[in-house]
mmCIF file of the protein (N, C-alpha, C, O) and its ligand, coordinates in Angstrom:
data_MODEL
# 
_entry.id   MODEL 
# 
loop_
_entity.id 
_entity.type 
_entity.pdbx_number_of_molecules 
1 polymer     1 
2 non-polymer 1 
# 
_entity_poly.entity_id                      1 
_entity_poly.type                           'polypeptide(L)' 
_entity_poly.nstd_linkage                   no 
_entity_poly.nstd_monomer                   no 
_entity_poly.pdbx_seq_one_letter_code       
;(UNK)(UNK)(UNK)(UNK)(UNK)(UNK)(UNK)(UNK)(UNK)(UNK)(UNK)(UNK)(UNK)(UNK)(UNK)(UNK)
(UNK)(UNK)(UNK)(UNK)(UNK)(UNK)(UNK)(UNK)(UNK)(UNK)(UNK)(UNK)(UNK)(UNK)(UNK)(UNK)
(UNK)(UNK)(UNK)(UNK)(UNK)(UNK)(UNK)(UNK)(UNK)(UNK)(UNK)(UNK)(UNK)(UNK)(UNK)(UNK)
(UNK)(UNK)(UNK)(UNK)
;
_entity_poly.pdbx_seq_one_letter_code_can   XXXXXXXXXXXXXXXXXXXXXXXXXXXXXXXXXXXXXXXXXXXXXXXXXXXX 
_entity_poly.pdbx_strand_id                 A 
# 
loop_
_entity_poly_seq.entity_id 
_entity_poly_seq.num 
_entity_poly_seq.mon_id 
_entity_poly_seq.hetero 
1 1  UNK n 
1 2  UNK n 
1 3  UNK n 
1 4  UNK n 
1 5  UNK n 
1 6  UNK n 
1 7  UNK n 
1 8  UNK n 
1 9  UNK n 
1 10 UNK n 
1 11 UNK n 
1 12 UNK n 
1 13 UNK n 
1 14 UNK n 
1 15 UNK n 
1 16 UNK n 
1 17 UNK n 
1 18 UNK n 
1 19 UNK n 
1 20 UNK n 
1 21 UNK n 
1 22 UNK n 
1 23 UNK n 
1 24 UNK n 
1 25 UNK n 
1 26 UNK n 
1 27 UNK n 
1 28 UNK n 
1 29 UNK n 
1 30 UNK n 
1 31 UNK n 
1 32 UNK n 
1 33 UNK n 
1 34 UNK n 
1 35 UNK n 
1 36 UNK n 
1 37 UNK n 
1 38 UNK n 
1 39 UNK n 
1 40 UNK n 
1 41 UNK n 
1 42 UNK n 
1 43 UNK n 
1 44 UNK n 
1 45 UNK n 
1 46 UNK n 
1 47 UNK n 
1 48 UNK n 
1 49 UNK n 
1 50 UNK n 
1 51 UNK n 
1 52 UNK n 
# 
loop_
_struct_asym.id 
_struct_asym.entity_id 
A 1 
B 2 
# 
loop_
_chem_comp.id 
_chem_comp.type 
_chem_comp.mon_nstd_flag 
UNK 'L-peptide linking' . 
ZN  non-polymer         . 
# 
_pdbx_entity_nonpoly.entity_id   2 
_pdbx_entity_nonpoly.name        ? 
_pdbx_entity_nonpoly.comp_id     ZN 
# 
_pdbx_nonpoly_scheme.asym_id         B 
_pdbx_nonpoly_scheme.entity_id       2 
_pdbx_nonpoly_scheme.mon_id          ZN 
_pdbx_nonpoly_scheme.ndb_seq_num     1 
_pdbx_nonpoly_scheme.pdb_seq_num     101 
_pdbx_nonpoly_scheme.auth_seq_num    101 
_pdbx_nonpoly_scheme.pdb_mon_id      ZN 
_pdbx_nonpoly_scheme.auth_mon_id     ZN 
_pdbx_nonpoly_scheme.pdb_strand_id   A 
_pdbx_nonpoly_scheme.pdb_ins_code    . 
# 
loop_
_atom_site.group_PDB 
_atom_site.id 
_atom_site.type_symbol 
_atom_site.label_atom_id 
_atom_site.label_alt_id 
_atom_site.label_comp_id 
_atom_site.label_asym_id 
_atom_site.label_entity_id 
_atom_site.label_seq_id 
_atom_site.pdbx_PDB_ins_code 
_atom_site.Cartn_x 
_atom_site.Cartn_y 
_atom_site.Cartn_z 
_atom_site.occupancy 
_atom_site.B_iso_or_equiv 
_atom_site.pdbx_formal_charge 
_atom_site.auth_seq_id 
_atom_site.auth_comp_id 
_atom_site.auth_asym_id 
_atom_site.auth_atom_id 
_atom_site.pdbx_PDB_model_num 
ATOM   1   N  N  . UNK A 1 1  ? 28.641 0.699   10.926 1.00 0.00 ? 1   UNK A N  1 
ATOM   2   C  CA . UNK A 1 1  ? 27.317 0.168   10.596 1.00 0.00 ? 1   UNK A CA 1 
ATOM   3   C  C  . UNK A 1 1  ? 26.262 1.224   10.942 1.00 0.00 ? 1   UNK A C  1 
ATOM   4   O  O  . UNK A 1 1  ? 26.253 1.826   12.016 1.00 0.00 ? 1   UNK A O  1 
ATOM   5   N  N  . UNK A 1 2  ? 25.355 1.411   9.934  1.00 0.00 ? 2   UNK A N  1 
ATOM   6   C  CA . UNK A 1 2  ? 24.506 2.654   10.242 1.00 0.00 ? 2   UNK A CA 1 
ATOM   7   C  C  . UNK A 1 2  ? 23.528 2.278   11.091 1.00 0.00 ? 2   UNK A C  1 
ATOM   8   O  O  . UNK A 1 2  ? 23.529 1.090   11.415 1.00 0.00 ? 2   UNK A O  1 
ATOM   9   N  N  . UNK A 1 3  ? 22.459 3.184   11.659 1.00 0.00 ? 3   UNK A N  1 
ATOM   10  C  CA . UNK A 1 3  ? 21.903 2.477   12.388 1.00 0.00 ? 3   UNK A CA 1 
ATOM   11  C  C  . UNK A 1 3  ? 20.615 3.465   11.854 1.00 0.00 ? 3   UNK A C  1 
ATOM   12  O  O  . UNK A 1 3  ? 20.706 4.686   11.720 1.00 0.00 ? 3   UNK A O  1 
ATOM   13  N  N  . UNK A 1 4  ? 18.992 2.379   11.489 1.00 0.00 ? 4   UNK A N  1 
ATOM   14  C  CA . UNK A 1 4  ? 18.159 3.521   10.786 1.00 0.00 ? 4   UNK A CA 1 
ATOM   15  C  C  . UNK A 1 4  ? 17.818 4.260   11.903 1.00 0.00 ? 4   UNK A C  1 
ATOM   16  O  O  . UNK A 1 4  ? 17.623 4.182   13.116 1.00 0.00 ? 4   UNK A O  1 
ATOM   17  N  N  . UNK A 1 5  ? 17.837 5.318   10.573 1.00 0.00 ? 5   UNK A N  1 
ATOM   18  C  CA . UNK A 1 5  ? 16.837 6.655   11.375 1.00 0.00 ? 5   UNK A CA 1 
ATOM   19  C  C  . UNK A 1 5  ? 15.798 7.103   11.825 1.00 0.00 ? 5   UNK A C  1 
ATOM   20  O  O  . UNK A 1 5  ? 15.135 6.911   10.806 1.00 0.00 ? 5   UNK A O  1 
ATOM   21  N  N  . UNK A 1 6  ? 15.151 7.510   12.458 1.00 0.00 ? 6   UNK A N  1 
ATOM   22  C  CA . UNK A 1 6  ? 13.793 7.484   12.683 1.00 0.00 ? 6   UNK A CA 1 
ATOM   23  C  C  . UNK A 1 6  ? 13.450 8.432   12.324 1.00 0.00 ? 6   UNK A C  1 
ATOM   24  O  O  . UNK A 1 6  ? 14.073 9.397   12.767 1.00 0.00 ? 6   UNK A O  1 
ATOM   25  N  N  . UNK A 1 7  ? 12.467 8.683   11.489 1.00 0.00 ? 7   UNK A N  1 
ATOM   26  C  CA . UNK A 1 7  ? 11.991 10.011  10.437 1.00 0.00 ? 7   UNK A CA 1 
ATOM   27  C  C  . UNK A 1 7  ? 10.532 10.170  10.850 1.00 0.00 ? 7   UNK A C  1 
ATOM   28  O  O  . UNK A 1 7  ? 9.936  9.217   11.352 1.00 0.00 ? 7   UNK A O  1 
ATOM   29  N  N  . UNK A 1 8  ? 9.961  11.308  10.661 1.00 0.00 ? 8   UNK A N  1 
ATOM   30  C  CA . UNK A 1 8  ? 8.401  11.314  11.326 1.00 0.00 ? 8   UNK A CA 1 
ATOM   31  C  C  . UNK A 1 8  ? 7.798  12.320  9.715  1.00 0.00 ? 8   UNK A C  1 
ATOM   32  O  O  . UNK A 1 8  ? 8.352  13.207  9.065  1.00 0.00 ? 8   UNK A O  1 
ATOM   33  N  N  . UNK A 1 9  ? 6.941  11.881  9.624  1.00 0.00 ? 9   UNK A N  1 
ATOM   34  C  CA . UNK A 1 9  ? 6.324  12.043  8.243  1.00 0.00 ? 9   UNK A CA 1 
ATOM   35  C  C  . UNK A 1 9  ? 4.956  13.308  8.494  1.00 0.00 ? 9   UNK A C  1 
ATOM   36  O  O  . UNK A 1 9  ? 4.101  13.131  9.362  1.00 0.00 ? 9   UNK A O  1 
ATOM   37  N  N  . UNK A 1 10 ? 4.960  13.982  7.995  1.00 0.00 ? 10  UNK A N  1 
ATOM   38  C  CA . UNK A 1 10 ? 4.065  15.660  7.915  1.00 0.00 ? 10  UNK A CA 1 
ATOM   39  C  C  . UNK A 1 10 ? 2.987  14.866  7.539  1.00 0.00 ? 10  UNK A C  1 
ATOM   40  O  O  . UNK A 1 10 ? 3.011  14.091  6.584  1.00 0.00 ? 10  UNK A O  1 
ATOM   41  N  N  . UNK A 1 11 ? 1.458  15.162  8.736  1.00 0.00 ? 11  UNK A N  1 
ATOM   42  C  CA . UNK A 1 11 ? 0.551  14.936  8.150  1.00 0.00 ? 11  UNK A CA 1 
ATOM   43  C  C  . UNK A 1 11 ? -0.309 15.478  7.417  1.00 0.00 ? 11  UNK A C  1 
ATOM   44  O  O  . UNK A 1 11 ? -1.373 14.976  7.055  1.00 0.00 ? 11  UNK A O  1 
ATOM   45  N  N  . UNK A 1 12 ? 0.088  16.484  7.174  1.00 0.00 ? 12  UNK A N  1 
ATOM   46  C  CA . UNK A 1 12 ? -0.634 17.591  5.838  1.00 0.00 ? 12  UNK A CA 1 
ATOM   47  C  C  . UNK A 1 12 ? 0.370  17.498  4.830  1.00 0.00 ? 12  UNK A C  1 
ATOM   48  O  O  . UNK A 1 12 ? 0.058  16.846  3.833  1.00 0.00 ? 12  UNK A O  1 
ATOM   49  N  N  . UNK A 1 13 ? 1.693  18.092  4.877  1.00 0.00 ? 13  UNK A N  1 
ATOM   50  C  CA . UNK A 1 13 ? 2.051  17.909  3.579  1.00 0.00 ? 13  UNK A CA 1 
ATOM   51  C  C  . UNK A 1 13 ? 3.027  16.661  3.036  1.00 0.00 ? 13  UNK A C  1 
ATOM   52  O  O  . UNK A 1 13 ? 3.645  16.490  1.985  1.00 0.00 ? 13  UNK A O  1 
ATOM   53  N  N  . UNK A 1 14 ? 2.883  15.949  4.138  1.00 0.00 ? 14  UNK A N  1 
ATOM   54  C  CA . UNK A 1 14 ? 3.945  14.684  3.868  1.00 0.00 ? 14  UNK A CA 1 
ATOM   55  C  C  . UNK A 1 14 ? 5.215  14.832  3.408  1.00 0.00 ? 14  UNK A C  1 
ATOM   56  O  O  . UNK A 1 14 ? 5.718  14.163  2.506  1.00 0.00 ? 14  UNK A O  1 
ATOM   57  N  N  . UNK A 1 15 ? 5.863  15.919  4.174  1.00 0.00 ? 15  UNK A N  1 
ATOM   58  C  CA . UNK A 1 15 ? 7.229  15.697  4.480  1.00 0.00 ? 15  UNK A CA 1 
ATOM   59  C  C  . UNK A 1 15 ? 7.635  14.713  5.055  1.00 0.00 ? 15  UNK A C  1 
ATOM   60  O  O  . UNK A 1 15 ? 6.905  13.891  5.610  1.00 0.00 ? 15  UNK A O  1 
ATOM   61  N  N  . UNK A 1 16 ? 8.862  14.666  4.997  1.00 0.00 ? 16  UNK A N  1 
ATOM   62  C  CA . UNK A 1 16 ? 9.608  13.655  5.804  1.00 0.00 ? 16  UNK A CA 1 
ATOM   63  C  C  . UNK A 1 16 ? 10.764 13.949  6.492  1.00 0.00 ? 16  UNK A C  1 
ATOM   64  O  O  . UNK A 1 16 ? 11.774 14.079  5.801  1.00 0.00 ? 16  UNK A O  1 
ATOM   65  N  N  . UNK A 1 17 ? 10.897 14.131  8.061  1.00 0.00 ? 17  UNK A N  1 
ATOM   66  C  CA . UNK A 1 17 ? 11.571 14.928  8.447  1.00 0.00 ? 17  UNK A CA 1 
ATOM   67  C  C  . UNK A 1 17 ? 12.742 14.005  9.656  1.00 0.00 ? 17  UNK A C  1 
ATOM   68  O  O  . UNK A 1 17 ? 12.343 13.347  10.617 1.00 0.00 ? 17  UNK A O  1 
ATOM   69  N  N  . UNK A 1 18 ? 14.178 14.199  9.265  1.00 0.00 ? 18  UNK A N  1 
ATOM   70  C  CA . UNK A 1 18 ? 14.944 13.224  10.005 1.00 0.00 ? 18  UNK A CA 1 
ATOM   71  C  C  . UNK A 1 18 ? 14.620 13.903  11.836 1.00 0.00 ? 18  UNK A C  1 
ATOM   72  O  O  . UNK A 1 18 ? 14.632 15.072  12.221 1.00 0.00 ? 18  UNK A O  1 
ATOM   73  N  N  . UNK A 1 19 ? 14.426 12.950  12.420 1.00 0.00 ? 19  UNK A N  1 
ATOM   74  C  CA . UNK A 1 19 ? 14.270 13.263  13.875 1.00 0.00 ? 19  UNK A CA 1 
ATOM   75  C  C  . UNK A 1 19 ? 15.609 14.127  14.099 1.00 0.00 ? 19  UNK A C  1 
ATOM   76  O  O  . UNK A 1 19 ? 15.373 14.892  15.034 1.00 0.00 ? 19  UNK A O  1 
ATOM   77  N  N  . UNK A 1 20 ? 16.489 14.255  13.779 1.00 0.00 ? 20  UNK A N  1 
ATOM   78  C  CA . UNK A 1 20 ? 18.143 15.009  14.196 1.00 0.00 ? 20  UNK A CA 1 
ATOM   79  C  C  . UNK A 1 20 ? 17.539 16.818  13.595 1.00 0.00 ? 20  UNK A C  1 
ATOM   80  O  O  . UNK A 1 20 ? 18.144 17.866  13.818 1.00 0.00 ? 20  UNK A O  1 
ATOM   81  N  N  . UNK A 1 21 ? 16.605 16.712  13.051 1.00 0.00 ? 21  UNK A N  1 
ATOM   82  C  CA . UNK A 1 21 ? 15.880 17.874  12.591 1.00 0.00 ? 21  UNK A CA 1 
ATOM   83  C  C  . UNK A 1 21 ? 15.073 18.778  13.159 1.00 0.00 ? 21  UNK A C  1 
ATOM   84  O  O  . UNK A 1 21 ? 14.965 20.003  13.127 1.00 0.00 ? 21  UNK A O  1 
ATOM   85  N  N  . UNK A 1 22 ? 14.424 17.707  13.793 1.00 0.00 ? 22  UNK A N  1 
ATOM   86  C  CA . UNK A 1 22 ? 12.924 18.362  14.596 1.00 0.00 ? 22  UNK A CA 1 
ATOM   87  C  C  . UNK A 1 22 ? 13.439 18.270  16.269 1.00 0.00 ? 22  UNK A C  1 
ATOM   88  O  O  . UNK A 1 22 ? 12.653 18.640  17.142 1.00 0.00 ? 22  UNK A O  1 
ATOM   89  N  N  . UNK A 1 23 ? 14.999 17.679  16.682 1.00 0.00 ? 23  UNK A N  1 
ATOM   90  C  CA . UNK A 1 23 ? 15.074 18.100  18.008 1.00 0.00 ? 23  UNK A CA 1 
ATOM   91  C  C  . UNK A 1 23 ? 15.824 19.120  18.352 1.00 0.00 ? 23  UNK A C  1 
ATOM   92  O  O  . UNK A 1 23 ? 16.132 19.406  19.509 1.00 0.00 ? 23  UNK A O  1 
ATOM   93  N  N  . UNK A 1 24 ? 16.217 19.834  17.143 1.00 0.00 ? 24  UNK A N  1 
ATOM   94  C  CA . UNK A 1 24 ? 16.679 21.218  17.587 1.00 0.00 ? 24  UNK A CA 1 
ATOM   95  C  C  . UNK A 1 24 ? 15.795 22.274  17.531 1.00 0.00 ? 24  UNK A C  1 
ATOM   96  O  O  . UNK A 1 24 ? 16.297 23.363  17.808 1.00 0.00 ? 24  UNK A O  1 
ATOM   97  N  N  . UNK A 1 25 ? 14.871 22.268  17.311 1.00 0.00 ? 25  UNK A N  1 
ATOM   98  C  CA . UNK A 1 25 ? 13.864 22.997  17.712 1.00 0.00 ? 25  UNK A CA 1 
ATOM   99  C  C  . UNK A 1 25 ? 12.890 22.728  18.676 1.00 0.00 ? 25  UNK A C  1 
ATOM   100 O  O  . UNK A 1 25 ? 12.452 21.579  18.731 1.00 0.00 ? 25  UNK A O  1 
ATOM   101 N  N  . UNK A 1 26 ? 12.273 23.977  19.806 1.00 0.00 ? 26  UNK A N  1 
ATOM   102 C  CA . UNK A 1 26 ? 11.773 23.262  20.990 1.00 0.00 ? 26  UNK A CA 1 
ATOM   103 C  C  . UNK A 1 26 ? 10.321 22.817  20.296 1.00 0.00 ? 26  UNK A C  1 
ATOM   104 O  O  . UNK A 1 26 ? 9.606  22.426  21.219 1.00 0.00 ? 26  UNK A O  1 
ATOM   105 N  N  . UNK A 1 27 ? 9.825  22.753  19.409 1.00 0.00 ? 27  UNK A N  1 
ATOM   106 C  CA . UNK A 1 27 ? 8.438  22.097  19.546 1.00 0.00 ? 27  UNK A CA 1 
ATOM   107 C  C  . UNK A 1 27 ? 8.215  21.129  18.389 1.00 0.00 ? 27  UNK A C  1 
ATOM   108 O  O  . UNK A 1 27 ? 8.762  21.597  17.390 1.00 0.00 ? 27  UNK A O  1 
ATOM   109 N  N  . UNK A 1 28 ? 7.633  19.978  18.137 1.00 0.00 ? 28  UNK A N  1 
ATOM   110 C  CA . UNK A 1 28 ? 7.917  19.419  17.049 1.00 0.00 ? 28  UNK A CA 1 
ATOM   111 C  C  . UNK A 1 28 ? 6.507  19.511  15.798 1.00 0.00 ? 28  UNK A C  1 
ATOM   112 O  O  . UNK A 1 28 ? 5.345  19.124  15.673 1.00 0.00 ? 28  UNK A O  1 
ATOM   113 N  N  . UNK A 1 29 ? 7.287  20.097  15.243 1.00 0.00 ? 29  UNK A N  1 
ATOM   114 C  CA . UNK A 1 29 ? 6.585  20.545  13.353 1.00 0.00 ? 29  UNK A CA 1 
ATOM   115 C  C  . UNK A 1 29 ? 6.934  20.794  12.668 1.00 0.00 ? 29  UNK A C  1 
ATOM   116 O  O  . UNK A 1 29 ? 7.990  21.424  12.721 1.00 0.00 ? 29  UNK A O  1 
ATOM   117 N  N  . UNK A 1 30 ? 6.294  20.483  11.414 1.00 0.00 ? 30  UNK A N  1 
ATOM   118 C  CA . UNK A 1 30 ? 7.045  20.712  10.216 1.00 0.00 ? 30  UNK A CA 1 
ATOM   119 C  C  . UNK A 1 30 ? 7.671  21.650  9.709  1.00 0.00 ? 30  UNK A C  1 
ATOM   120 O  O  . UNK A 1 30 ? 7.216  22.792  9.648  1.00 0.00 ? 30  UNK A O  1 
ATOM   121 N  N  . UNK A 1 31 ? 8.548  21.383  9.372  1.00 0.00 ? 31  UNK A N  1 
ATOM   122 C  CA . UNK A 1 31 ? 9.336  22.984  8.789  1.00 0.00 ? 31  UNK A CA 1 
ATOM   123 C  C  . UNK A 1 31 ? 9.068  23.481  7.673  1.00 0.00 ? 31  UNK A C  1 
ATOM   124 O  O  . UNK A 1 31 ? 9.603  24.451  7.136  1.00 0.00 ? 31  UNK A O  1 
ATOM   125 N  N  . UNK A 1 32 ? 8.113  22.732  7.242  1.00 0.00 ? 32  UNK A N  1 
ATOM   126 C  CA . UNK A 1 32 ? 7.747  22.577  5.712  1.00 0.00 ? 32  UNK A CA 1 
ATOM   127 C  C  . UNK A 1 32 ? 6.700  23.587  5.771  1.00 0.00 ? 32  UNK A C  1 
ATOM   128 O  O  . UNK A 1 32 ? 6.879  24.708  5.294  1.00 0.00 ? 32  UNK A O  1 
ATOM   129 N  N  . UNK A 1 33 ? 5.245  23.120  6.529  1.00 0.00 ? 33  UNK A N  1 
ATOM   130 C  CA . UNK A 1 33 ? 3.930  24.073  6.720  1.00 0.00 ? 33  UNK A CA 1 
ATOM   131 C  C  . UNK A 1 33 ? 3.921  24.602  8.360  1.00 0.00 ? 33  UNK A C  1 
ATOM   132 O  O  . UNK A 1 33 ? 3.407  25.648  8.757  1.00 0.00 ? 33  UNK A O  1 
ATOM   133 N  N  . UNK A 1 34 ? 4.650  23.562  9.208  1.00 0.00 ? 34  UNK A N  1 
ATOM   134 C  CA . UNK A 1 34 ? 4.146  24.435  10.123 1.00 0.00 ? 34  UNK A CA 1 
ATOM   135 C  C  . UNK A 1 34 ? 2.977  23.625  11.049 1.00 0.00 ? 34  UNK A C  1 
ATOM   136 O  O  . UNK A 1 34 ? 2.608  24.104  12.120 1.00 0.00 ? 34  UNK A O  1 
ATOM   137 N  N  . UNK A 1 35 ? 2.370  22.200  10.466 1.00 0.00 ? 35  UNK A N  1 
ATOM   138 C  CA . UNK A 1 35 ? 1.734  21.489  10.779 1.00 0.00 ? 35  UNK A CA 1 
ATOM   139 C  C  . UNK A 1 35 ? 2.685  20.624  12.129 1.00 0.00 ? 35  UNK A C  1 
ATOM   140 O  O  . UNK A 1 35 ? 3.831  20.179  12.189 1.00 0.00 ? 35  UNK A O  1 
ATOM   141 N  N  . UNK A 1 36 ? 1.357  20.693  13.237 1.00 0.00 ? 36  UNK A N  1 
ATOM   142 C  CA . UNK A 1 36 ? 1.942  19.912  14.714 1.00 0.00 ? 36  UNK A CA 1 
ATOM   143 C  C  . UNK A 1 36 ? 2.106  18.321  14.159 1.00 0.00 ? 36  UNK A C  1 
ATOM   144 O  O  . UNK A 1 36 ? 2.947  17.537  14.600 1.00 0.00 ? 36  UNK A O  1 
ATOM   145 N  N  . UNK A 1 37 ? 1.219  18.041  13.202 1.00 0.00 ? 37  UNK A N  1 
ATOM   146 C  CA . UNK A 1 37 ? 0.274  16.867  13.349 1.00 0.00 ? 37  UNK A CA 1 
ATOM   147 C  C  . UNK A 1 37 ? 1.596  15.861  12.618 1.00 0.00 ? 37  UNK A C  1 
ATOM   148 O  O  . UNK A 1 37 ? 1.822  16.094  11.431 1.00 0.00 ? 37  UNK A O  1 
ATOM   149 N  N  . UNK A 1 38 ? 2.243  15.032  13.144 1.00 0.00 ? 38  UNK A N  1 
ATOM   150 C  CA . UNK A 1 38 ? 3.513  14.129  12.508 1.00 0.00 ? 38  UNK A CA 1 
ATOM   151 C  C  . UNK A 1 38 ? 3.300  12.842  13.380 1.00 0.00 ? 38  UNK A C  1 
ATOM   152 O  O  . UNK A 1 38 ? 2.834  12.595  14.492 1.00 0.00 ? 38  UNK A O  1 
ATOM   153 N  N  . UNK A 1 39 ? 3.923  12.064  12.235 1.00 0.00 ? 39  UNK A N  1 
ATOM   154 C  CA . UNK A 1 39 ? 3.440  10.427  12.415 1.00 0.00 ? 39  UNK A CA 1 
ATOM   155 C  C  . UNK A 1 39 ? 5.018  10.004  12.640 1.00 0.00 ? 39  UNK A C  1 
ATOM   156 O  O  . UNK A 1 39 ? 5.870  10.582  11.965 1.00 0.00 ? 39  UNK A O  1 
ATOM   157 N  N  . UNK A 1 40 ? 5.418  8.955   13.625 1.00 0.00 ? 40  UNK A N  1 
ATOM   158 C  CA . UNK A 1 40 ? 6.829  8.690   13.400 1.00 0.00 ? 40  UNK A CA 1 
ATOM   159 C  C  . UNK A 1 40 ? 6.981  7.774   12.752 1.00 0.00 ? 40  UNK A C  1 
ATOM   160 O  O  . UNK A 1 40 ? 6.282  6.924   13.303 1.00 0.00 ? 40  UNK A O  1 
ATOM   161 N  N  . UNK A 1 41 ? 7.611  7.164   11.596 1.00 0.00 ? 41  UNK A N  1 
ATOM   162 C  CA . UNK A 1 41 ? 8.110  6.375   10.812 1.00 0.00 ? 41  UNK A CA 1 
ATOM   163 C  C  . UNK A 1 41 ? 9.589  5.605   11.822 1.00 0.00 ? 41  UNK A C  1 
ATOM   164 O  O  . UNK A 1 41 ? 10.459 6.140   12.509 1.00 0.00 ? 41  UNK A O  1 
ATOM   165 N  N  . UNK A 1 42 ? 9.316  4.224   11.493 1.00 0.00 ? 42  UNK A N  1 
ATOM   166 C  CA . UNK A 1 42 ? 10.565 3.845   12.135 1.00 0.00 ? 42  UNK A CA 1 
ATOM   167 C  C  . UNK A 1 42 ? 10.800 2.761   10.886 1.00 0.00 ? 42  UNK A C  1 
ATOM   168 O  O  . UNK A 1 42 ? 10.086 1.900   10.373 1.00 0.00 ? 42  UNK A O  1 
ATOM   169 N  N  . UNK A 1 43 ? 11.981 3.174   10.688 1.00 0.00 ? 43  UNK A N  1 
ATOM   170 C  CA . UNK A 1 43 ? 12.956 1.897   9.558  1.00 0.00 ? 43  UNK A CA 1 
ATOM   171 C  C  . UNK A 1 43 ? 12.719 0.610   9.575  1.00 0.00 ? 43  UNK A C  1 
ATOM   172 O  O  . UNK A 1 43 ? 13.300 -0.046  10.440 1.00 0.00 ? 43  UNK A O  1 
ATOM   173 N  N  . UNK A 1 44 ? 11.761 -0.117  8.577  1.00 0.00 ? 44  UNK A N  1 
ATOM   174 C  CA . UNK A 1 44 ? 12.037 -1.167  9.249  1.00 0.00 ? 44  UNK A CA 1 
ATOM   175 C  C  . UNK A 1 44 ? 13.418 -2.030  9.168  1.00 0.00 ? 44  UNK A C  1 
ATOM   176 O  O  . UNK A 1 44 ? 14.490 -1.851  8.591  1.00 0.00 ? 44  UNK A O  1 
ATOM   177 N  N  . UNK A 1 45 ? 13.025 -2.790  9.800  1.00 0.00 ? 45  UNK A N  1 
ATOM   178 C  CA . UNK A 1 45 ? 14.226 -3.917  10.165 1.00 0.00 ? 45  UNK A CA 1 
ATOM   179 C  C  . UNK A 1 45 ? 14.016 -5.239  9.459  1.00 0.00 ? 45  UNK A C  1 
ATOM   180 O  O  . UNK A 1 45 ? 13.099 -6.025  9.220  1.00 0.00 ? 45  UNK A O  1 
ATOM   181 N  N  . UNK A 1 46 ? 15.149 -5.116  9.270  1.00 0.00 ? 46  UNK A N  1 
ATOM   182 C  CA . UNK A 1 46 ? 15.330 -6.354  8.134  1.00 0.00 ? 46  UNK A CA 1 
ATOM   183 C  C  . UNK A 1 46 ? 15.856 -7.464  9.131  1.00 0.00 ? 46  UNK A C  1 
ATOM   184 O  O  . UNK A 1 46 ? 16.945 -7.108  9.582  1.00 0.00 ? 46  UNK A O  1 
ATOM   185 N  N  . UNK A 1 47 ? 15.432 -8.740  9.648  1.00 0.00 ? 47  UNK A N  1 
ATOM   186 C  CA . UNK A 1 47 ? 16.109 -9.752  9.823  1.00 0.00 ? 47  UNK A CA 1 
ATOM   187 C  C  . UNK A 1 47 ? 16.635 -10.932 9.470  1.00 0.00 ? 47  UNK A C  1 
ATOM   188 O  O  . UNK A 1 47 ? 15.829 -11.696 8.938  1.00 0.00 ? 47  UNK A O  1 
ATOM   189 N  N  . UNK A 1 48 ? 17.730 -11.323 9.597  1.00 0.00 ? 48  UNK A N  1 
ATOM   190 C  CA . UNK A 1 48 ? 18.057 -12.067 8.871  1.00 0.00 ? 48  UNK A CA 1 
ATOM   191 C  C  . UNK A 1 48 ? 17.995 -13.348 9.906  1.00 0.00 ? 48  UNK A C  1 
ATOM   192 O  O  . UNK A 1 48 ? 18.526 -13.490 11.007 1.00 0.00 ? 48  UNK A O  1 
ATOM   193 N  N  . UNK A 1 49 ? 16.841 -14.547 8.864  1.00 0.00 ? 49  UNK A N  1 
ATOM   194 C  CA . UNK A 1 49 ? 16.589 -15.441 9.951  1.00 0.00 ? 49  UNK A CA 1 
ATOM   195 C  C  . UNK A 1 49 ? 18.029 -16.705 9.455  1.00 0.00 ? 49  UNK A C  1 
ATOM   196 O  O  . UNK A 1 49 ? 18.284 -16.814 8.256  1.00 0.00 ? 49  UNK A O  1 
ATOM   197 N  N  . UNK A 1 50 ? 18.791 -17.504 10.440 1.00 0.00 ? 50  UNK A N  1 
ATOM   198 C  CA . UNK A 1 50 ? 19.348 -18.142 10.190 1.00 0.00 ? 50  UNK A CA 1 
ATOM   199 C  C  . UNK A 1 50 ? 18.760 -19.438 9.919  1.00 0.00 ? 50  UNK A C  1 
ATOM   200 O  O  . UNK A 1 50 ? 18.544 -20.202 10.860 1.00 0.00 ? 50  UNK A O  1 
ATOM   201 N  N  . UNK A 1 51 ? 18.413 -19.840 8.451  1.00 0.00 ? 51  UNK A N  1 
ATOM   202 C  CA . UNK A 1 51 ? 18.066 -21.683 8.864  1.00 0.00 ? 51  UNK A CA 1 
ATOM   203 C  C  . UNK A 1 51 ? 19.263 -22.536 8.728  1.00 0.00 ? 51  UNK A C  1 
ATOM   204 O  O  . UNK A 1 51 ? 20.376 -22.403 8.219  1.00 0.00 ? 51  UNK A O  1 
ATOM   205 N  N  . UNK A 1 52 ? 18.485 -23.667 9.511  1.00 0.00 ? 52  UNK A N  1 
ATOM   206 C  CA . UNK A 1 52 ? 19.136 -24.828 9.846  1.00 0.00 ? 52  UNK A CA 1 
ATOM   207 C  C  . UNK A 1 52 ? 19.322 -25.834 8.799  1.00 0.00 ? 52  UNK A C  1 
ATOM   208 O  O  . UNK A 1 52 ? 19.900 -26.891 9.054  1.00 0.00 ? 52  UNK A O  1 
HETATM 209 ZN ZN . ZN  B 2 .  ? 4.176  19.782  6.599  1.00 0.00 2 101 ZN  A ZN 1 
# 
């Protein structure tokens, strides 16, 4: 069962970058421009409500 990913999104050029990406490098930015400035995106979650 997968489990989502948490992706953090470039605030200049709106990349989208898997966190397994940006922690092998020591500082976190885009690889794209180079921009510090990243928003974290978290998967949402789907629940499944049980009714009665
Ligand atoms: Zn960027």
């Amino acid at each position: 069962m997968a489990s989502g990913e948490i992706l953090y999104k470039c605030f200049k050029c709106g990349a989208l970058i898997p966190y397994g990406r940006l922690k092998v490098s020591p500082d976190l930015k885009c690889p794209e421009c180079g921009c510090k400035i990243l928003t974290k995106i978290r998967p949402s979650v789907v629940k499944k409500i049980k009714a009665i």
